[in-house]
N, CA and C atoms as a LAMMPS dump frame, in Angstrom:
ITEM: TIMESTEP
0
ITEM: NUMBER OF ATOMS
276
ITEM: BOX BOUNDS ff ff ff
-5.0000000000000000e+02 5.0000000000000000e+02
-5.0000000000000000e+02 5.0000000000000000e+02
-5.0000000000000000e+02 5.0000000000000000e+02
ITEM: ATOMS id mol type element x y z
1 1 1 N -436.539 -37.707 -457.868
2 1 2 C -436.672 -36.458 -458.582
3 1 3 C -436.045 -35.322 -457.772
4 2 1 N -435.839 -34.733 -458.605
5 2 2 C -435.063 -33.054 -457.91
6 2 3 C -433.8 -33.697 -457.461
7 3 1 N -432.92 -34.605 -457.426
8 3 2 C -431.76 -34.641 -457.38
9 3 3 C -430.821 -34.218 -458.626
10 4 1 N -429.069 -33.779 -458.083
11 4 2 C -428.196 -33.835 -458.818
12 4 3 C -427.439 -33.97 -459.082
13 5 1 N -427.116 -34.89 -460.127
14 5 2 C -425.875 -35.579 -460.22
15 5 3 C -424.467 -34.864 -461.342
16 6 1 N -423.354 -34.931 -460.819
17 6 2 C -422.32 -34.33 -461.496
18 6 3 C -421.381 -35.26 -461.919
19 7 1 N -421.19 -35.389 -463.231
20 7 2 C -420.509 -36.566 -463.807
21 7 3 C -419.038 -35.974 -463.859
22 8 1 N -417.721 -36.188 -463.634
23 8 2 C -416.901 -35.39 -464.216
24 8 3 C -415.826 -36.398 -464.94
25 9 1 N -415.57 -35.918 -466.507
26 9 2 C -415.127 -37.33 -467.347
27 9 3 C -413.659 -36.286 -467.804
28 10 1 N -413.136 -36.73 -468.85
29 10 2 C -411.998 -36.44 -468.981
30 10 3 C -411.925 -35.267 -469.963
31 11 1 N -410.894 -34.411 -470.131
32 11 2 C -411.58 -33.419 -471.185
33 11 3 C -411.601 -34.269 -472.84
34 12 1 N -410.955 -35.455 -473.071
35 12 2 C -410.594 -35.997 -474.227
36 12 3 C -411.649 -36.94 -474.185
37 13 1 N -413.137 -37.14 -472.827
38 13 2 C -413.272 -38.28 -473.574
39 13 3 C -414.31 -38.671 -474.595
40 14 1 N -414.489 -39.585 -475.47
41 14 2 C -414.711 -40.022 -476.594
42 14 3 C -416.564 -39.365 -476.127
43 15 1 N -417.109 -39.441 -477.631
44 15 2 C -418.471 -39.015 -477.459
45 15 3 C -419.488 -39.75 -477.1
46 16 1 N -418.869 -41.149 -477.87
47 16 2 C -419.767 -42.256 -477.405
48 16 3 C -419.397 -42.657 -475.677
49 17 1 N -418.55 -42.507 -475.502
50 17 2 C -418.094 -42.348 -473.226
51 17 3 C -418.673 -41.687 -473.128
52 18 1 N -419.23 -40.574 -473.444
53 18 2 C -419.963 -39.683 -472.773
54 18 3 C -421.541 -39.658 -473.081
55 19 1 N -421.779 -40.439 -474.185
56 19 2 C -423.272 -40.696 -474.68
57 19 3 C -423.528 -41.867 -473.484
58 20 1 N -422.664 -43.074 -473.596
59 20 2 C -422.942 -43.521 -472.525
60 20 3 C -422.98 -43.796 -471.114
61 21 1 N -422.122 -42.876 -470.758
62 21 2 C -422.495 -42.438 -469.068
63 21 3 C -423.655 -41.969 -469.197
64 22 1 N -424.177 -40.448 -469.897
65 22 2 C -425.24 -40.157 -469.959
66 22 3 C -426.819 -41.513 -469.49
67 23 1 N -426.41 -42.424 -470.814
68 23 2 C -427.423 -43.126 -470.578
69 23 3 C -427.55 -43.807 -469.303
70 24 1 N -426.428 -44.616 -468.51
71 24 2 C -426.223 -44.912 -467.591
72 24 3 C -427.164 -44.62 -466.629
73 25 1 N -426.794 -43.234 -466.669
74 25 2 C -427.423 -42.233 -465.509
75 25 3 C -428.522 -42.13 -465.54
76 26 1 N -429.671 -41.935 -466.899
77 26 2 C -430.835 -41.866 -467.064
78 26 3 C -431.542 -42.767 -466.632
79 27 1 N -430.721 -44.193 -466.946
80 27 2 C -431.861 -45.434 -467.12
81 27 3 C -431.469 -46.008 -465.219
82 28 1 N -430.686 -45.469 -464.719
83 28 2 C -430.413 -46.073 -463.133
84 28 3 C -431.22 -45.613 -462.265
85 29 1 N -432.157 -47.128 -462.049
86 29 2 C -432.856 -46.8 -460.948
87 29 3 C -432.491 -47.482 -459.571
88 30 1 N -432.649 -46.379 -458.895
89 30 2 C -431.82 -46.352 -457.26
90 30 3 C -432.679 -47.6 -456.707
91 31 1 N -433.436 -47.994 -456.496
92 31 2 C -434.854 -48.713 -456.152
93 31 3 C -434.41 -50.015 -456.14
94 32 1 N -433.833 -50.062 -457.403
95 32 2 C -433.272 -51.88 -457.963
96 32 3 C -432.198 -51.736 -457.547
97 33 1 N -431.953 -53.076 -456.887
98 33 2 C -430.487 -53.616 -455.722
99 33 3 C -429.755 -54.107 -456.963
100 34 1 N -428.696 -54.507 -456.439
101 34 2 C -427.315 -54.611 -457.439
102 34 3 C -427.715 -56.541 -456.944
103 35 1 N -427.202 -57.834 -457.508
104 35 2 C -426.764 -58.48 -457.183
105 35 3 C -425.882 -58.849 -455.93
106 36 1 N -425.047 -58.218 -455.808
107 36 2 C -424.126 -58.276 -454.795
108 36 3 C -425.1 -57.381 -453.069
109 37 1 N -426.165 -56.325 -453.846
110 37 2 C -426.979 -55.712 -452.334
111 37 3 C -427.99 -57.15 -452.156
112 38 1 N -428.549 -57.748 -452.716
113 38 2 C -429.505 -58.424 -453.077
114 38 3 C -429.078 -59.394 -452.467
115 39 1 N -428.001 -60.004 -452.349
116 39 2 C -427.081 -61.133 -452.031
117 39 3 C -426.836 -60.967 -450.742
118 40 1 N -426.4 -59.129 -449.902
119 40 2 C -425.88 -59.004 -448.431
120 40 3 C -427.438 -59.233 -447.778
121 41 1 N -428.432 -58.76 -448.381
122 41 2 C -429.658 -58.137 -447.719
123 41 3 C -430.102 -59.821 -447.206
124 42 1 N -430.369 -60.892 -448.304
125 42 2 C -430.483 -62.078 -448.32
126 42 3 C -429.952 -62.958 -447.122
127 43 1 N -428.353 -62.411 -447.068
128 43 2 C -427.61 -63.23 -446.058
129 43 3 C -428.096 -62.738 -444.495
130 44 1 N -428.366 -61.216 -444.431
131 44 2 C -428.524 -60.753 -443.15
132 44 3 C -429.959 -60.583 -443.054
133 45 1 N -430.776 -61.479 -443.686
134 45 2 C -432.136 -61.934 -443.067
135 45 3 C -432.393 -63.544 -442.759
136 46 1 N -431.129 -64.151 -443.473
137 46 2 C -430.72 -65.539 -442.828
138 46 3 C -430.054 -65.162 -441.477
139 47 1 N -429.215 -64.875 -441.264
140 47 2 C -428.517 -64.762 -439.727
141 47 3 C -429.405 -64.391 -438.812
142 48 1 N -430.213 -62.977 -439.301
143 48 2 C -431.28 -62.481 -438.185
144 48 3 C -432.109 -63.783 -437.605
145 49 1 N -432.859 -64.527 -438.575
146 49 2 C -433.704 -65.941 -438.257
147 49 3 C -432.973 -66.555 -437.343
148 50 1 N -431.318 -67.187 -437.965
149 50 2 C -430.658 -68.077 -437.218
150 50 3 C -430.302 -67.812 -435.71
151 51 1 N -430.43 -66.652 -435.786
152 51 2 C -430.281 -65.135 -434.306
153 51 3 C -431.707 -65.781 -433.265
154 52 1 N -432.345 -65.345 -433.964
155 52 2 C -434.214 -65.805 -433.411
156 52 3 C -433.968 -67.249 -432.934
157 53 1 N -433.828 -68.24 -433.794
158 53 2 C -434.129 -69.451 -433.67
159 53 3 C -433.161 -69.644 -432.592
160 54 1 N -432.124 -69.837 -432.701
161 54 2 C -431.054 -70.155 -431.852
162 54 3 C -430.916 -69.784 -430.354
163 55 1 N -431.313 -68.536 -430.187
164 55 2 C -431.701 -67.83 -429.546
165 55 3 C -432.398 -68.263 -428.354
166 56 1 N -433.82 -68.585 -429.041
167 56 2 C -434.808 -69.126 -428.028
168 56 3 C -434.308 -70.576 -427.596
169 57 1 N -433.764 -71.308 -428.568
170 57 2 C -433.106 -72.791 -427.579
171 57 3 C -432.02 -72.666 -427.412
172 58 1 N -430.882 -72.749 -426.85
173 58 2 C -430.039 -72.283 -426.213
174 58 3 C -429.577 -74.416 -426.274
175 59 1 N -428.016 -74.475 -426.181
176 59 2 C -427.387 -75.833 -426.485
177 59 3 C -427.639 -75.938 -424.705
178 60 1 N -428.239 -76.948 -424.736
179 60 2 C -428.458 -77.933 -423.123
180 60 3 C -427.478 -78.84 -422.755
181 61 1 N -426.455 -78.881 -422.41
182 61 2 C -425.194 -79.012 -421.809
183 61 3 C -425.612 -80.551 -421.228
184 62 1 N -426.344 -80.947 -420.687
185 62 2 C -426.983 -81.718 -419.771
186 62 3 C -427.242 -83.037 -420.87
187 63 1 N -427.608 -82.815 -422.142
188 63 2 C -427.871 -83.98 -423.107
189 63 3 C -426.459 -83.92 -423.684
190 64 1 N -425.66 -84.019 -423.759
191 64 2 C -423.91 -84.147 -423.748
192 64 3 C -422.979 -84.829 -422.737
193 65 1 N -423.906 -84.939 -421.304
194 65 2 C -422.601 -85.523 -419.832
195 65 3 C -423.237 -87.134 -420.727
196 66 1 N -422.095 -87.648 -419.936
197 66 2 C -421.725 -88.733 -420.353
198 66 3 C -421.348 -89.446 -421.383
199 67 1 N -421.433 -88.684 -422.713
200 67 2 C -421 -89.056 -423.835
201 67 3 C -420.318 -89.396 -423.809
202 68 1 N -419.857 -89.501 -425.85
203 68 2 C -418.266 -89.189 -425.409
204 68 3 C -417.309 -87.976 -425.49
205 69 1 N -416.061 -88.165 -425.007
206 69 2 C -415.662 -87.067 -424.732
207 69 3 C -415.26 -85.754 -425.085
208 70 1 N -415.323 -86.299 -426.192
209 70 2 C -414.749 -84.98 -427.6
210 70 3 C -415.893 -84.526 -427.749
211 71 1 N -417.434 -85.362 -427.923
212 71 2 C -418.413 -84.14 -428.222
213 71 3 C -418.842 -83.705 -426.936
214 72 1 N -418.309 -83.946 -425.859
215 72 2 C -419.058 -83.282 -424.545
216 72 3 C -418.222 -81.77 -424.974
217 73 1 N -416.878 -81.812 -425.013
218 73 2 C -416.034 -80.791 -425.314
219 73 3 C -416.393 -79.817 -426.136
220 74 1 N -416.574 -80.355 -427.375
221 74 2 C -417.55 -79.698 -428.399
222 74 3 C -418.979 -78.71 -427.88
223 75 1 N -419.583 -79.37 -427.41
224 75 2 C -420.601 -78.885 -426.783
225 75 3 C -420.645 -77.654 -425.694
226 76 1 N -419.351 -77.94 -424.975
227 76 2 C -419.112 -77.136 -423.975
228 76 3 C -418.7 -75.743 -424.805
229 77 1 N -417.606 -75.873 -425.363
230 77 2 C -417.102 -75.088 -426.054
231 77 3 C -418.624 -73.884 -426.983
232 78 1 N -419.228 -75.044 -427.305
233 78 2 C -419.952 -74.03 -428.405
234 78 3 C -420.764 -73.237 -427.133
235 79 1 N -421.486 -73.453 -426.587
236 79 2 C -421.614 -72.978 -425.335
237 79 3 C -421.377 -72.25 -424.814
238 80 1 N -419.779 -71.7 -424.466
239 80 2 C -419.09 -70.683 -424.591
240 80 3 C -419.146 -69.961 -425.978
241 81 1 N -418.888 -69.983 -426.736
242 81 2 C -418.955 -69.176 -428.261
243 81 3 C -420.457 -68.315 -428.401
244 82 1 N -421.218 -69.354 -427.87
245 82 2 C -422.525 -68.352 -427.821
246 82 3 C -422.751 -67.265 -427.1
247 83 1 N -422.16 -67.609 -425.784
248 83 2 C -422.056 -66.488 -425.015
249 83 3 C -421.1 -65.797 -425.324
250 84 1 N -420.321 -65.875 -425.545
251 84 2 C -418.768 -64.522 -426.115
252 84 3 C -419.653 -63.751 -427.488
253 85 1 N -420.919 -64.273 -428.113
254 85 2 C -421.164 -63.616 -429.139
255 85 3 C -422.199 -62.854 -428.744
256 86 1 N -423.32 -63.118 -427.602
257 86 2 C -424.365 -62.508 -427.574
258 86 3 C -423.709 -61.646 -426.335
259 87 1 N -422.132 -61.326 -426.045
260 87 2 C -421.448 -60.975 -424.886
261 87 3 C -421.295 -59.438 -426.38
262 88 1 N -420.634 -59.638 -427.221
263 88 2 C -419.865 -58.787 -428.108
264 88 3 C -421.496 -58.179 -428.644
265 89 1 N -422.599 -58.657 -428.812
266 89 2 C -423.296 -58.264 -429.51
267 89 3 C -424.216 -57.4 -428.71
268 90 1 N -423.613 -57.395 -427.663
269 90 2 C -424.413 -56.219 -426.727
270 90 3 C -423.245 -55.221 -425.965
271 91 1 N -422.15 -55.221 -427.051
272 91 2 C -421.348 -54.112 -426.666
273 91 3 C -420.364 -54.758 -425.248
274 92 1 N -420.492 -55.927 -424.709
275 92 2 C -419.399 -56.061 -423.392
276 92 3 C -418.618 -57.031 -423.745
């Protein structure tokens, strides 16, 4: 309430364009997310968790020696990736 909004339409346009922006405007409530907000908000309370979870166990390098060699690599690697991310995610 007490906000205001300024529509600015064309000087030609039709009455019913302008009946229905009008309505538009009346019936939009700010409150209710769009699909697409509903959808970002969704994804970035999955990552936050995966953030948490991941977080607290950390990949143990140590259950990987001796494998074989491509997933020791693998392992190592992700390893690094975690740290280059929780490196960027604190600004260094």
């Amino acid at each position: 309430e007490g906000s205001t909004l300024t529509l600015n339409l064309a000087a030609d346009a039709a009455a019913d364009h302008i009946k229905q922006a009008r309505a538009i405007v009346q019936n939009h409530d700010p409150a209710q997310l769009t699909p697409d907000q509903q959808t970002a908000i969704l994804a970035a309370a999955r990552l936050d968790q995966a953030r948490r979870d991941y977080a607290a166990a950390p990949l143990d390098l140590a259950a990987y020696q001796g494998r074989d060699a491509l997933l020791e690599q693998l392992a190592r690697k992700i390893v690094w990736l975690e740290q280059e991310v929780q490196s960027l995610r604190k600004g260094g």
